[in-house]
N, C-alpha and C positions, 0 to 999 in steps of 0.2 A: 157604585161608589157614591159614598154623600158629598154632599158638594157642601162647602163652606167658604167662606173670604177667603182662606189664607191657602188654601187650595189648587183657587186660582188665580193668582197675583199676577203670574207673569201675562197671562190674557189683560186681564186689569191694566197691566202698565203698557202691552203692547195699543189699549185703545186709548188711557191717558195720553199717552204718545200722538196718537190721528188728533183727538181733542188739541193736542200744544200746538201742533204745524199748523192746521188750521187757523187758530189764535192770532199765532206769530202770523199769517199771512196774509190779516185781516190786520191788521198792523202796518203790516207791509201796502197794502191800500190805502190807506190813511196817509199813511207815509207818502206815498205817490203822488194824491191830492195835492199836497200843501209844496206849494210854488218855492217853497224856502229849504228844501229838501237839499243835500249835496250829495251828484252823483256818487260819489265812492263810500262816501259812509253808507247808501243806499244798495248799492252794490257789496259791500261785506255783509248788511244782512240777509241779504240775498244769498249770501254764499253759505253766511253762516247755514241756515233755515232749509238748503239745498245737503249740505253735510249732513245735518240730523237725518233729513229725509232716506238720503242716501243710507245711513246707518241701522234707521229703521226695517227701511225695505232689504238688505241684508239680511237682519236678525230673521224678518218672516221666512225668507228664501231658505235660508240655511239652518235654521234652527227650530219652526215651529212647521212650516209646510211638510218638509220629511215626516215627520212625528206623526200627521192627520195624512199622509195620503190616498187613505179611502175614504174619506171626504171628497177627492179629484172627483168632481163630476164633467170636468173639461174647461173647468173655471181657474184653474193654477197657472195655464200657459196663457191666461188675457192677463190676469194678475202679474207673469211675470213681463209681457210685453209692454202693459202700463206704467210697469216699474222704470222700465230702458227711457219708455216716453217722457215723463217725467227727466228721469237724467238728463237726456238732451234738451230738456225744453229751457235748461236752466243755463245751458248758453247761450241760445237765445236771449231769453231775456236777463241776463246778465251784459250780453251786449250792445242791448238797446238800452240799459240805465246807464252802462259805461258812457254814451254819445251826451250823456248830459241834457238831453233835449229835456225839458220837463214834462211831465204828465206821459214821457211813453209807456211806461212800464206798467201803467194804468190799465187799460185793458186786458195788459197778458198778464199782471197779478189776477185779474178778477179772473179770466180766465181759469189760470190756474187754480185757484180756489176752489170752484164749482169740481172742474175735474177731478179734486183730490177728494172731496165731498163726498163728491159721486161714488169713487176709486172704494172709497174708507168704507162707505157705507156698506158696500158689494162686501169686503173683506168682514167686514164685522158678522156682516151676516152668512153667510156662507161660508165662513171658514173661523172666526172664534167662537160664534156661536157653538157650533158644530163637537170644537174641540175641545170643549167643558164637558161634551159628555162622555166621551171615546179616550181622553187619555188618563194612563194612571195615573198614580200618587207619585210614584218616580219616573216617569215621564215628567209632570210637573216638575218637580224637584232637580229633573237636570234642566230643563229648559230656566227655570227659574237661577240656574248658575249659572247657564250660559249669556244669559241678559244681564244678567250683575256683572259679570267680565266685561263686558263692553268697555271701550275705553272710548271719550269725546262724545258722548251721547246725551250732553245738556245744552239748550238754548240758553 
């Protein structure tokens, strides 16, 4: 199958995606830094940025991993163990910003960065690399409807 832009969109928008969270939580560092910060407004973007997250790692699980699973080289069940990790990690540090202390949320934002870094990179490589070559045109085309359906999937 040739491969062109519009082909692979919904890959495209699943890495634009890795690219925003990041972003956003390299933001959220910055944010932590600065002594002037207010727990709670700190804390919803925290929430907010954890929602997306959340959204995104849905769409892979349910919507793009089925699609490539001979791709599974035993790399799907640490992707999807990652995923849980992440979730939880977002109470945590949601409530040590709640506590107002300044500067705590500093290291486990950095934290988390790295790991998602990390996470994204593994995913990009091994699994949408991968699925540029192996799915059809309508494959594409349903996956590409079912990431348009999403609903609350903007930062």
């Amino acid at each position: 199958m040739p491969s062109n832009e519009h082909s692979f969109q919904p890959i495209e928008r699943l890495k634009w995606e890795h690219a925003k969270i990041i972003e956003e939580v390299d933001r959220l560092c910055v944010t932590a830094r600065d002594d002037s910060y207010h727990s709670s407004e700190m804390g919803a973007k925290i929430a907010a940025v954890f929602k997306f997250l959340e959204l995104h790692q849905e769409a892979e699980e349910r919507f793009l991993l089925p699609l490539v699973s001979r791709l599974d080289d035993g790399t799907f069940d640490g992707i999807r163990r990652e995923h849980l990790d992440f979730l939880r990690s977002s109470d945590a540090l949601l409530a040590k910003v709640s506590l107002g202390t300044r500067g705590t949320g500093k290291g486990l934002l950095t934290v988390l960065r790295e790991d998602l870094e990390r996470h994204f990179m593994m995913e990009e490589r091994s699994v949408f690399d991968g699925s540029a070559k192996i799915l059809s045109r309508a494959q594409v085309d349903i996956l590409r409807i079912k990431l348009a359906s999403r609903k609350d999937v903007e930062l």
